[in-house]
C-alpha positions as CSV (number, residue, x, y, z in Angstrom):
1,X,16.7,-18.3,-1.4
2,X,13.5,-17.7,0.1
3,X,10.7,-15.0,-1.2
4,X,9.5,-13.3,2.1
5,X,5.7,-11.5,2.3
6,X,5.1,-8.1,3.3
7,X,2.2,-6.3,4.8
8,X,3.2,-2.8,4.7
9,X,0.6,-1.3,6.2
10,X,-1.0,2.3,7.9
11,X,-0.5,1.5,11.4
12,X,1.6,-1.9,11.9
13,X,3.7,-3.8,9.4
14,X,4.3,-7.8,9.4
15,X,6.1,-10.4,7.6
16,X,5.9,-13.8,7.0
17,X,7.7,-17.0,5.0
18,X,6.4,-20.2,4.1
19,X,8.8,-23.1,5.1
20,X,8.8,-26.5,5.9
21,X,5.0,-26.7,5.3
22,X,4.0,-24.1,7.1
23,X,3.3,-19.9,7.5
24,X,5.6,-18.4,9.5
25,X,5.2,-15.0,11.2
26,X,8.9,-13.7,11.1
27,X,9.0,-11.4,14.8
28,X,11.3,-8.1,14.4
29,X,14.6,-7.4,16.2
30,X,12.5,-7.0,19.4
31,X,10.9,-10.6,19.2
32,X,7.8,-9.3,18.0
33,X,5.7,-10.7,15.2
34,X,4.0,-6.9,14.8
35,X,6.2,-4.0,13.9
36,X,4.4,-0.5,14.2
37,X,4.9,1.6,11.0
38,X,6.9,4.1,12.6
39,X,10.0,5.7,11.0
40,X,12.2,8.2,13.0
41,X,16.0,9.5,13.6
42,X,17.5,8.7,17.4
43,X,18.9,11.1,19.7
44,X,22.4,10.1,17.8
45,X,21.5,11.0,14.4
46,X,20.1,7.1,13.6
47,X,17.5,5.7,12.2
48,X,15.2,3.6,14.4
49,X,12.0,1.7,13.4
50,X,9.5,0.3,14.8
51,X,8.6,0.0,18.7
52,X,11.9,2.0,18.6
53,X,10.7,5.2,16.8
54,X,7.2,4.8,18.5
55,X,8.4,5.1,21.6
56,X,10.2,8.6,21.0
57,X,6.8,9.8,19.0
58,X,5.5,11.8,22.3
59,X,8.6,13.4,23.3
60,X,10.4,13.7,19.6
61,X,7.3,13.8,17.1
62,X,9.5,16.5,14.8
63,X,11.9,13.1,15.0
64,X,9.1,10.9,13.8
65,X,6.9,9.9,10.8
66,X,4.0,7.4,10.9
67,X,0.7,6.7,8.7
68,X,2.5,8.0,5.3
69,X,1.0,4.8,3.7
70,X,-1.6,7.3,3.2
71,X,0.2,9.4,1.1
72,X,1.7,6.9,-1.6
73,X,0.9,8.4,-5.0
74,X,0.5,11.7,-3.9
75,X,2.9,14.6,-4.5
76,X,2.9,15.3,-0.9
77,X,5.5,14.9,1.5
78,X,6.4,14.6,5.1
79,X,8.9,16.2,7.2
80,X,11.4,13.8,9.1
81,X,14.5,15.5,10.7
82,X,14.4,18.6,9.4
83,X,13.4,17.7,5.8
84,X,11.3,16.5,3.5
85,X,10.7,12.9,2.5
86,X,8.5,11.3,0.1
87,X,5.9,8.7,1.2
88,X,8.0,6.0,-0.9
89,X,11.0,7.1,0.5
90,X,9.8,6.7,4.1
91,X,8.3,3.1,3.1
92,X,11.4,1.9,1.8
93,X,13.5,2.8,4.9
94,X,10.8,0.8,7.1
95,X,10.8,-2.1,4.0
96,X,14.9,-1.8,4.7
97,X,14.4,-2.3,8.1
98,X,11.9,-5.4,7.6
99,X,13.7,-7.4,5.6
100,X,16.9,-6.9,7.7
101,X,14.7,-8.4,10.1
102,X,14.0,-11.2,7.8
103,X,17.5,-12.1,7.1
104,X,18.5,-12.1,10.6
105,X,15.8,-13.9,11.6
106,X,16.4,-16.9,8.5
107,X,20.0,-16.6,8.4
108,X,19.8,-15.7,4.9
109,X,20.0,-12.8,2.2
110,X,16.4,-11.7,1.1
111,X,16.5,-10.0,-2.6
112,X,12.5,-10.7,-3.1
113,X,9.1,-10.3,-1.5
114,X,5.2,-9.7,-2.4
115,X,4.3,-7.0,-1.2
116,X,0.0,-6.5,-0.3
117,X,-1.8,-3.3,-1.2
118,X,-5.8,-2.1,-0.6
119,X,-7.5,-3.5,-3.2
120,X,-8.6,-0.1,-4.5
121,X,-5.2,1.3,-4.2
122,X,-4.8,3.6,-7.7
123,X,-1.9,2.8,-10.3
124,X,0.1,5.6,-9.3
125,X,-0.3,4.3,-5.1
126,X,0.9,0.9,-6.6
127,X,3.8,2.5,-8.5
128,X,4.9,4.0,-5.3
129,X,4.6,0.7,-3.3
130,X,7.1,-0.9,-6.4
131,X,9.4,2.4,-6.2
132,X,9.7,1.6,-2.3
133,X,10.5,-1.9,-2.8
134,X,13.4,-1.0,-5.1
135,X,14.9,1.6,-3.0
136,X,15.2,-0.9,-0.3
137,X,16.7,-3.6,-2.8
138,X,13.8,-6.1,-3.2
139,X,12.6,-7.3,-5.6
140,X,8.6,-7.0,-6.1
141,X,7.3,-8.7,-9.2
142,X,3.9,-9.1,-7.5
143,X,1.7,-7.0,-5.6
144,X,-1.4,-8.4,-4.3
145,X,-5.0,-6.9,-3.2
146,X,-4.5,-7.4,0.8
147,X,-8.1,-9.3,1.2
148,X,-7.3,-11.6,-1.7
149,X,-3.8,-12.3,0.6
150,X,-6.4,-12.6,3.4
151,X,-8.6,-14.8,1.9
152,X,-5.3,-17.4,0.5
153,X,-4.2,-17.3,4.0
154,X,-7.9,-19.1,5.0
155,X,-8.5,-21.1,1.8
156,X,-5.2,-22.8,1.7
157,X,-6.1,-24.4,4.9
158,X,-9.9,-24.9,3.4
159,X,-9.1,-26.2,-0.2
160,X,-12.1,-28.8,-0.5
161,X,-14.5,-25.9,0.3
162,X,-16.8,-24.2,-1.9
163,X,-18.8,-21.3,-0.7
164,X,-18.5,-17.4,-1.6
165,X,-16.9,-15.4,1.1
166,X,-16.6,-11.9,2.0
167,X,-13.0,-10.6,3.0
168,X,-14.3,-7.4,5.4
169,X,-10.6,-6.1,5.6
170,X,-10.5,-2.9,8.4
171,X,-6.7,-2.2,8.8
172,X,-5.6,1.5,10.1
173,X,-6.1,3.4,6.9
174,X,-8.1,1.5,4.5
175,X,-11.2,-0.8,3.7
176,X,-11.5,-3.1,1.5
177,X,-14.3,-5.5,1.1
178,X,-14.3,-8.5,-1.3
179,X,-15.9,-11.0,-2.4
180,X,-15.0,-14.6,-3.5
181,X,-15.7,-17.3,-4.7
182,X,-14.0,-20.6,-3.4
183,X,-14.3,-24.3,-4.9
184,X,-11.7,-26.6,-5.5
185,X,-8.2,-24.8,-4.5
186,X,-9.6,-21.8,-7.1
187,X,-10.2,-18.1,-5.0
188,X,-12.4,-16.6,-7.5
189,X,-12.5,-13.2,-6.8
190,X,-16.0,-11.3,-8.0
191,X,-16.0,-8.5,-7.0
192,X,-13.8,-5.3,-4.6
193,X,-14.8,-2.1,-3.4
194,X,-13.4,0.4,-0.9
195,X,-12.2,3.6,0.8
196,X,-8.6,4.6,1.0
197,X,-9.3,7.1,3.3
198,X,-11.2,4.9,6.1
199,X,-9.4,3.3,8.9
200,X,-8.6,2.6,12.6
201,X,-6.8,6.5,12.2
202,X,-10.3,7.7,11.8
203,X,-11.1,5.9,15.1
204,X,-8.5,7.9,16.7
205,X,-9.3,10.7,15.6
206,X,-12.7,10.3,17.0
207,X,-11.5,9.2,20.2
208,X,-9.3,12.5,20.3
209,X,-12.2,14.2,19.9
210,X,-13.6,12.9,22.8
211,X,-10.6,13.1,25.4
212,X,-10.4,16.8,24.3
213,X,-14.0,17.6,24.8
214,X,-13.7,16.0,28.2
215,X,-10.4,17.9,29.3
216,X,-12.2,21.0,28.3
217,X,-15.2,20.0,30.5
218,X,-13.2,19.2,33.2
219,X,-10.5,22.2,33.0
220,X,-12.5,25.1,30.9
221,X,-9.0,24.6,28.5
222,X,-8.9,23.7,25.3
223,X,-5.8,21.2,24.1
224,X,-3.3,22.8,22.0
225,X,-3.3,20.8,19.1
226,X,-1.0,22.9,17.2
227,X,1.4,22.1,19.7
228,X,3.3,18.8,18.5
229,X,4.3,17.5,22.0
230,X,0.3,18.2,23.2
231,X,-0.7,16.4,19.7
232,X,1.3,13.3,20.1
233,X,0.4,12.7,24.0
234,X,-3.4,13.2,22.5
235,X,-3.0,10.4,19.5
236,X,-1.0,8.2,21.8
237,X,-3.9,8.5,24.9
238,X,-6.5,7.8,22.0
239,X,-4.7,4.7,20.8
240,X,-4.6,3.2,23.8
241,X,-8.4,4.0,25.0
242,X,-9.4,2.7,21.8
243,X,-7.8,-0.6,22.1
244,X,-8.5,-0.5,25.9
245,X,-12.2,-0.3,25.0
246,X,-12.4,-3.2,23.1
247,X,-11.9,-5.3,26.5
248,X,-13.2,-3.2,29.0
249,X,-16.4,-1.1,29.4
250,X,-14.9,1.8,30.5
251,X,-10.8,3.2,30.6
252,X,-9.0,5.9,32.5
253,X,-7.1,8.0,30.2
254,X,-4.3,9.9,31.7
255,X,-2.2,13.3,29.8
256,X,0.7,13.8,31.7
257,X,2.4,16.6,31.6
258,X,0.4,19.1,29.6
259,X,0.1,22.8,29.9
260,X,-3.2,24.0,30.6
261,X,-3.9,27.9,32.0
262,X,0.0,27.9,31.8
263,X,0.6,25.5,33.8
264,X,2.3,21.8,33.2
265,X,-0.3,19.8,34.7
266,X,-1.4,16.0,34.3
267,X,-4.8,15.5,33.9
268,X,-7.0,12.3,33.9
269,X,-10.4,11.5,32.6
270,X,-12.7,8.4,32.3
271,X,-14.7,7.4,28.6
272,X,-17.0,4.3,28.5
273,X,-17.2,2.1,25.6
274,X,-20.7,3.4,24.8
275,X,-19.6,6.9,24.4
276,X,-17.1,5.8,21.9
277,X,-19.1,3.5,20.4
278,X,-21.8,6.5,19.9
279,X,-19.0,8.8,18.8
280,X,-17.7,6.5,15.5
281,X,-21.2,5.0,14.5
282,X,-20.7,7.2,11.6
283,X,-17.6,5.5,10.6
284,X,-19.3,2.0,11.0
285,X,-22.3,2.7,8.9
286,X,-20.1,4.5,6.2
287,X,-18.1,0.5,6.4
288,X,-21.8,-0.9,5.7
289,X,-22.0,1.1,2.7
290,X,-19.0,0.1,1.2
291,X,-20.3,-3.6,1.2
292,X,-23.6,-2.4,0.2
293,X,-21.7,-1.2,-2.7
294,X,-19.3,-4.2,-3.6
295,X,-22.3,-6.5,-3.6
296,X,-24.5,-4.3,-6.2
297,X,-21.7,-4.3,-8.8
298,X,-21.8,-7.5,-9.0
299,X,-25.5,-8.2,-8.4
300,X,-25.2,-10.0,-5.4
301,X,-27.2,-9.7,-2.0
302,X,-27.1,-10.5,1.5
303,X,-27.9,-14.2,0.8
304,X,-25.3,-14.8,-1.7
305,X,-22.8,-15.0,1.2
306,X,-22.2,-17.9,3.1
307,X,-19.7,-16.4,5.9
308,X,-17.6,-12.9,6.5
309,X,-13.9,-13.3,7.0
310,X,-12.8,-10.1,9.6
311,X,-9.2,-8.9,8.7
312,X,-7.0,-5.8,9.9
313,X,-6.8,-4.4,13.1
314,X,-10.3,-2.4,13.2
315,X,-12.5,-5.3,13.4
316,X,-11.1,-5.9,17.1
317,X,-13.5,-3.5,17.6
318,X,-17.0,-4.7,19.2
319,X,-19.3,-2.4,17.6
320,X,-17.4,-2.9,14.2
321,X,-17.7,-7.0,14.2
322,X,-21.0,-6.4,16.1
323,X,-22.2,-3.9,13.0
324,X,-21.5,-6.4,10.2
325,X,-22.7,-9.6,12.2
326,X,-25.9,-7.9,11.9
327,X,-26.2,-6.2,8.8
328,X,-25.3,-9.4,7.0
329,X,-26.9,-12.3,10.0
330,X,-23.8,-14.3,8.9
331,X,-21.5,-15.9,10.6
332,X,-18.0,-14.4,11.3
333,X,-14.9,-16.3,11.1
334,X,-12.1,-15.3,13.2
335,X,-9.7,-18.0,13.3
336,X,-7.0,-16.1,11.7
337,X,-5.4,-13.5,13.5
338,X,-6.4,-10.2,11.8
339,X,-3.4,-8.5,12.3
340,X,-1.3,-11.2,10.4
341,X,-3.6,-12.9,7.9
342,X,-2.8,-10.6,4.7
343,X,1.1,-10.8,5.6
344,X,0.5,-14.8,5.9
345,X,-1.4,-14.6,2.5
346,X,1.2,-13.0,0.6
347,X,4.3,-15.5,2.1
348,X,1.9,-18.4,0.6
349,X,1.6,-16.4,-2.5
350,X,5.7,-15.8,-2.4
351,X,5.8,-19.4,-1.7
352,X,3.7,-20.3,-4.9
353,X,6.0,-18.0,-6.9
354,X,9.1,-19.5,-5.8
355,X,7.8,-23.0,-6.2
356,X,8.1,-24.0,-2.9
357,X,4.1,-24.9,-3.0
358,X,3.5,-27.2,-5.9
359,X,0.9,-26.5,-8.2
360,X,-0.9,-29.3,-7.2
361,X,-1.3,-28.1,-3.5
362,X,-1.1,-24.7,-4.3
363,X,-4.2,-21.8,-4.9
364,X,-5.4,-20.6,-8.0
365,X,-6.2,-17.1,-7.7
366,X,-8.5,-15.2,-10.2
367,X,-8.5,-11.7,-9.1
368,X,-10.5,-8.6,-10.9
369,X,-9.5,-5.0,-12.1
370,X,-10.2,-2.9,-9.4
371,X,-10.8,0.4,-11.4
372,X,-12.6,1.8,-14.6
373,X,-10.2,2.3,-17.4
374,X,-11.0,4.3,-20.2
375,X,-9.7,7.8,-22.2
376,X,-11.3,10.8,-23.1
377,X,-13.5,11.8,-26.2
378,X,-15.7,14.1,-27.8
379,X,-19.5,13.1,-27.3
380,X,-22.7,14.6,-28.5
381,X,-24.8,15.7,-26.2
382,X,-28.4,17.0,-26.7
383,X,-27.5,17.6,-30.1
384,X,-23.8,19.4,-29.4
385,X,-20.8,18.5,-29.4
386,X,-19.2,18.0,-26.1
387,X,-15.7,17.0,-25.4
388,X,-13.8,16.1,-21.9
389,X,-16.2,12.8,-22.0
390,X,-14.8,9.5,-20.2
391,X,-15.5,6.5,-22.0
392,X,-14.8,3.3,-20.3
393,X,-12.8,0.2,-22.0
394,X,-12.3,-1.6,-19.1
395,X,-14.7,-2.3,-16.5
396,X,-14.2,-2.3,-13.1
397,X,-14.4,-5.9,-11.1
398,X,-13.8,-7.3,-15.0
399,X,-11.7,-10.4,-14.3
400,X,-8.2,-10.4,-15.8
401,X,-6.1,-10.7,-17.8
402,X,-8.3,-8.8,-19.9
403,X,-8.3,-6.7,-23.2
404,X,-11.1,-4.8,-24.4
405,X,-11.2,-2.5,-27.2
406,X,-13.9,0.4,-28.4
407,X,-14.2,2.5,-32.1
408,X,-13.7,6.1,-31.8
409,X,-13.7,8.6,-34.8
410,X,-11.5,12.0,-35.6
411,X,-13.2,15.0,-33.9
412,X,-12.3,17.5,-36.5
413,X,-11.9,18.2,-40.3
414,X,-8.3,16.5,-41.8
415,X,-7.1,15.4,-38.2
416,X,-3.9,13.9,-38.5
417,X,-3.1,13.7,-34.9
418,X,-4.8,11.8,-32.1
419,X,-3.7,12.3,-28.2
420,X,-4.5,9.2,-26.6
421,X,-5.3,9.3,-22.6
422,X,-5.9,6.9,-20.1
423,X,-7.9,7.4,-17.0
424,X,-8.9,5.3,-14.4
425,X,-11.7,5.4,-11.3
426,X,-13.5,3.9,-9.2
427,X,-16.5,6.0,-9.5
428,X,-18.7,3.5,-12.3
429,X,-20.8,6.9,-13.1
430,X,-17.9,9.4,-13.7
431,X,-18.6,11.4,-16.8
432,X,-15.6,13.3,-17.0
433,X,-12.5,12.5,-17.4
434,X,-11.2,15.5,-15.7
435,X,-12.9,13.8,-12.4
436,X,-10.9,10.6,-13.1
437,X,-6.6,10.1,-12.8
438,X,-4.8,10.1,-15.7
439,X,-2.5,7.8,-15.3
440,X,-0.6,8.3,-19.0
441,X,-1.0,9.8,-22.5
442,X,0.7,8.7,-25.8
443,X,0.0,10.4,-29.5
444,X,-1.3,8.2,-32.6
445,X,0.1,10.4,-35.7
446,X,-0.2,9.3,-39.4
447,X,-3.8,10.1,-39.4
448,X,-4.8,10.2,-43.1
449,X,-6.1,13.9,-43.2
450,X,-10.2,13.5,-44.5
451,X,-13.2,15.1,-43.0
452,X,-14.3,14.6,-39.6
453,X,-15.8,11.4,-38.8
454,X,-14.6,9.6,-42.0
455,X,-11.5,7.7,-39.9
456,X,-11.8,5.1,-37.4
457,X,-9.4,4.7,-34.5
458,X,-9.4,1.4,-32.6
459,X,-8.1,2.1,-28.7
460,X,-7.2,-1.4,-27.0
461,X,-7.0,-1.7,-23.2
462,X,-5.3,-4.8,-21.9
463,X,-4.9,-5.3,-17.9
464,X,-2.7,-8.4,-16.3
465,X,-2.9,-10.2,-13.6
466,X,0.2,-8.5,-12.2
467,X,-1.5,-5.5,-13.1
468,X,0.2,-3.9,-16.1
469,X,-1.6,-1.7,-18.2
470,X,-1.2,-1.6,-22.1
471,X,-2.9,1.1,-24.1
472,X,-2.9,0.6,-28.3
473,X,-4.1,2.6,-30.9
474,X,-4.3,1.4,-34.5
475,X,-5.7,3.5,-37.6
476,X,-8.0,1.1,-38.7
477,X,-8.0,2.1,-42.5
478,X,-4.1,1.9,-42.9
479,X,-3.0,0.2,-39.9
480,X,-0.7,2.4,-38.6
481,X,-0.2,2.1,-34.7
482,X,1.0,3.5,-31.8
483,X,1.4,2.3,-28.0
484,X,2.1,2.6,-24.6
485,X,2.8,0.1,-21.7
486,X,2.5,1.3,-18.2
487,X,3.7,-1.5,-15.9
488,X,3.7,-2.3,-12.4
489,X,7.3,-3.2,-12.3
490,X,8.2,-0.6,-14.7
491,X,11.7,0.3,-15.2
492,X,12.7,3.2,-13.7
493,X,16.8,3.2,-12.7
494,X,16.9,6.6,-12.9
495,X,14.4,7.6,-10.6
496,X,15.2,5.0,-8.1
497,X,19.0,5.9,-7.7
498,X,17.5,9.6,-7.4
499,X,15.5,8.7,-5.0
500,X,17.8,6.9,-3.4
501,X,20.5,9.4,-3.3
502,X,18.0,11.6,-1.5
503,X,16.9,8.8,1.7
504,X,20.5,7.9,2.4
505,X,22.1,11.4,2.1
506,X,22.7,11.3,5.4
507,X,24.8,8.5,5.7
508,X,27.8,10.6,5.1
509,X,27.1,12.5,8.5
510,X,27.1,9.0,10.4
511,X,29.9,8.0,12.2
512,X,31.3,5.2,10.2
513,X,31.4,7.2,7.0
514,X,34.7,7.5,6.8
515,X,35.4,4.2,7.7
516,X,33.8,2.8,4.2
517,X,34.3,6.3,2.2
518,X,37.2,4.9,-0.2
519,X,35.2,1.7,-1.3
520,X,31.8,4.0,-1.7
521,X,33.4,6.0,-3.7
522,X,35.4,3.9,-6.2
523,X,32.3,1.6,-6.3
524,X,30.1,4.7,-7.3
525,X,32.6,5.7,-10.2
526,X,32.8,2.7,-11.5
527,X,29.1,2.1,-11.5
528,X,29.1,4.9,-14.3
529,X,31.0,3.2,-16.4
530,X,28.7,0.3,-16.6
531,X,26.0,-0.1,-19.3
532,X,22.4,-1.3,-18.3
533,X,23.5,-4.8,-16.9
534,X,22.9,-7.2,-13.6
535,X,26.1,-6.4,-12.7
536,X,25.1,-3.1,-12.3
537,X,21.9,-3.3,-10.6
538,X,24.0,-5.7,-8.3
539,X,26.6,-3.0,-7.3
540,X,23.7,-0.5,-6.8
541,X,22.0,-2.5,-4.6
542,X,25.0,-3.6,-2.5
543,X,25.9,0.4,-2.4
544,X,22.6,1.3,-1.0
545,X,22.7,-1.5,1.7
546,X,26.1,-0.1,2.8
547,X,24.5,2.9,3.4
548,X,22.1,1.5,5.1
549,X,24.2,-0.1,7.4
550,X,26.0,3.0,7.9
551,X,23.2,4.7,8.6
552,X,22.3,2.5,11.5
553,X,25.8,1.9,12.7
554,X,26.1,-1.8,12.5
555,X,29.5,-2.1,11.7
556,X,29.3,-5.9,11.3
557,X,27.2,-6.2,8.5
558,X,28.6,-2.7,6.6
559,X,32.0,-4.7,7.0
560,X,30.2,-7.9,5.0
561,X,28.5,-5.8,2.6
562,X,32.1,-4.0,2.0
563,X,33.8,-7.4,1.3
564,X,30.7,-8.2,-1.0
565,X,31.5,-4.7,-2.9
566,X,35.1,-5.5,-3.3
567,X,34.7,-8.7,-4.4
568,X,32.2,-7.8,-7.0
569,X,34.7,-5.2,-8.1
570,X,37.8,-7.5,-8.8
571,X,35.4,-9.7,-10.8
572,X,34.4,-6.8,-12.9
573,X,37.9,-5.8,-13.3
């Protein structure tokens, strides 16, 4: 059964398998090999994907949902329909739809996939990206830093290289620059720095700018960007200028359709590439600092690098590449196509996982922690006691697996309880832990009860490749302990049949409901009669592909699913 790679990304989404020697690109249900990362409900009450749902953005954008990779982790949500989804619940419809894709396309079922993340995604967005994959029923035992995929996808076709390479990875919401280290089949990965909140969508934005400054020179009107319909046309016309300009000098960008002075009017206007390229300078210099940065952690300097590998969509850009040509006088390597070299990566690191690349002709990847870890402590300061301190047990850009351990002592007089916290960041000269995300909290009791300062507590800190944290406290003068383990692939039933309860509620509105009501429903009730077990996981993941297919009204594969169901059912019984 083959393990599939997915780049879920801000803007475009792509998968790939590794088969008969080779990366392949798996193309959507439309026959393309780049799926925008658009989510939406038809006309009819279905939901589309895709070219599908980005097409009805401009006339249905109340209907439509794009660029909520942006807000995995967060407690926000976005409105789809006439209600509120989560970020992971929107990512694991458009994962749903992607590996349908994948199936079709290999004539096989697909139960498991690595999924690529930005490198300085947080614990909590990586949680979120696991949570998504479960909801759509894969499995995801490993996420991967997108450049690292980037960089596998070049050095398996460069294995008897050795020089250090930056990964300069620009996709539509993020930046991530890396650096490596290749020599003999091993990607050594030294160091990783970036911003989650810079991408191609900033470019737009710009661009948006610029179209509505030029409407209002050329009309005296102001675009009504509180208007949905008037903000879709807007992001839509900048898209395609942007893109436009990164093959022609100057574009024509056309609104049609637009009420200005009251009246519905169309409207056209002309922007050359140097007034766009004067407008996001800003953006491209704030890129240069983020390498600026990755080098200094680890020491490194202009020289150090022997060539920059361009990744993600943004570095189609002239002035982008242009930028960093300059700024580091190396040579760029573009040989890969930007848009699918992560998604490439992580099918040869599926591949690897599965076995299907021997070990002898496969990578060896050595990849870093990508944020400070440490807990929170009382620390004197100019002769007072200050508490609220973050100190760091875990460095990062430390290679892993790692563990790493630092003495603390009790804070007050006969303390007998300890609350443990663990923080991470990004920021190397965070002081308090308050500016830093806690990302869990345990309590270490059995604290003999003596003066202040008189016990010793030993916090360990150990990070895994896959990227699970584990936090332990021991009372170093009896030996008590306590711990916590907060892993990627955590298990989390509960939450995920919650969560999935609330993306397919719909299903019973859909028009083949009733068709498959009977066999939902005795499935379901005798799903709660079933310990933990893979059985059970089996019938819940069957359940939720039948909705699913419900939802989009493919009565074919509902009807498979249902004989699937049944089948499991008799066995059980």
């Amino acid at each position: 059964m083959a393990v599939i790679g997915i780049d879920l990304g801000t803007s475009t989404s792509e998968i790939a398998v590794y088969k008969d020697g080779k990366v392949i690109v798996i193309p959507n249900d439309k026959g393309n090999r780049i799926t925008p990362s658009y989510v939406g409900i038809s006309t009819d009450g279905e939901m589309i994907f895709g070219e599908d749902a980005k097409s009805q953005y401009i006339g249905r954008p109340q209907d439509t949902v794009r660029e909520f990779k942006r807000l995995m982790g967060t407690d926000e949500s976005v409105k789809l329909g006439g209600r509120e989804y989560r970020p992971e619940e929107v990512s694991a419809l458009l994962l749903g739809y992607l590996k349908r894709c994948a199936e079709e396309y290999l004539n096989e079922t697909i139960e498991e996939a690595v999924i690529t993340v930005p490198a300085n995604f947080d614990d909590n967005q990586r949680q979120a990206t696991m949570l998504a994959a479960k909801i759509a029923g894969l499995k995801c035992e490993r996420i991967i830093n997108e450049p690292t995929a980037a960089a596998m996808a070049f050095g398996i076709r460069n294995m008897d290289k050795d020089m250090r390479v930056l990964v300069y990875d620009f996709g539509g919401g993020t930046l991530d620059v890396t650096v490596l280290k290749m020599f003999e089949g091993i990607l050594d990965v030294e160091t990783s720095y970036g911003d989650t909140k810079l991408g191609g969508k900033d470019f737009d934005e710009k661009m948006m700018n610029i179209i509505t400054r030029k409407v209002y020179e050329k009309n005296g009107v102001n675009l009504d960007r509180n208007n949905l319909i008037v903000l879709s046309k807007l992001k839509e016309a900048a898209e395609r200028a942007k893109i436009d300009l990164s093959f022609v000098n100057e574009t024509t960008v056309t609104l049609e359709n637009i009420v200005l002075n009251g009246k519905l009017v169309n409207t056209q206007i002309n922007i050359t590439r140097r007034e766009f390229e004067d407008e996001v300078m800003d953006l491209v210099e704030k890129s240069g600092v983020v390498i600026d940065k990755a080098l200094k952690d680890k020491g490194l300097t202009y020289e150090d690098i022997d060539f920059v590998l361009m990744v993600g969509g943004t570095t189609r850009i002239p002035v982008v590449r242009n930028y960093v040509k300059n700024k580091l006088n190396k040579n760029i390597r573009t040989e890969i196509n930007p848009d699918e070299a992560v998604c490439m990566g992580a099918a040869i690191q599926a591949a690897i996982k599965a076995g299907v690349i021997s070990e002898e002709n496969s990578l060896v990847i050595t990849d870093v922690c990508p944020f400070n870890l440490g807990t929170s402590c009382v620390t004197e300061v100019n002769g007072m006691e200050v508490a609220g301190i973050l100190s760091t047990i875990i460095e990062r850009n430390s290679t892993v697996p790692i563990t790493r351990s630092q003495i603390y002592k009790t804070a007050i007089d006969y303390q007998t309880e300890m609350n443990i916290d663990i923080y991470q960041t990004l920021d190397n000269n965070c002081i308090w832990a308050k500016d830093a995300t806690l990302i869990g909290q345990f309590m270490l009791d059995n604290i003999p009860a003596r003066p202040k300062g008189e016990e010793a507590i030993k916090i360990e800190y150990s990070y895994d490749i896959n990227g699970n944290i584990k936090a332990v406290a021991e009372v170093l003068s009896t030996g008590h302990r306590r711990q916590i383990e907060i892993k990627r692939a955590i298990n989390m039933q509960d939450v995920v049949q919650n969560e999935v309860a609330a993306v397919l509620d719909n299903y019973k509105e859909c028009n083949l409901y009733k068709k498959y009501k009977m066999t939902i429903e005795g499935a379901e009730k005798r799903l709660n009669t079933l310990g933990e077990s893979e059985i059970k996981k089996e019938l819940m993941r069957l359940l939720n592909e039948l909705k699913q297919y419900i939802i989009q009204d493919d009565e074919d594969m509902a009807n498979e699913i249902e004989g699937e169901i049944i089948d499991l059912l008799f066995d059980i019984d």
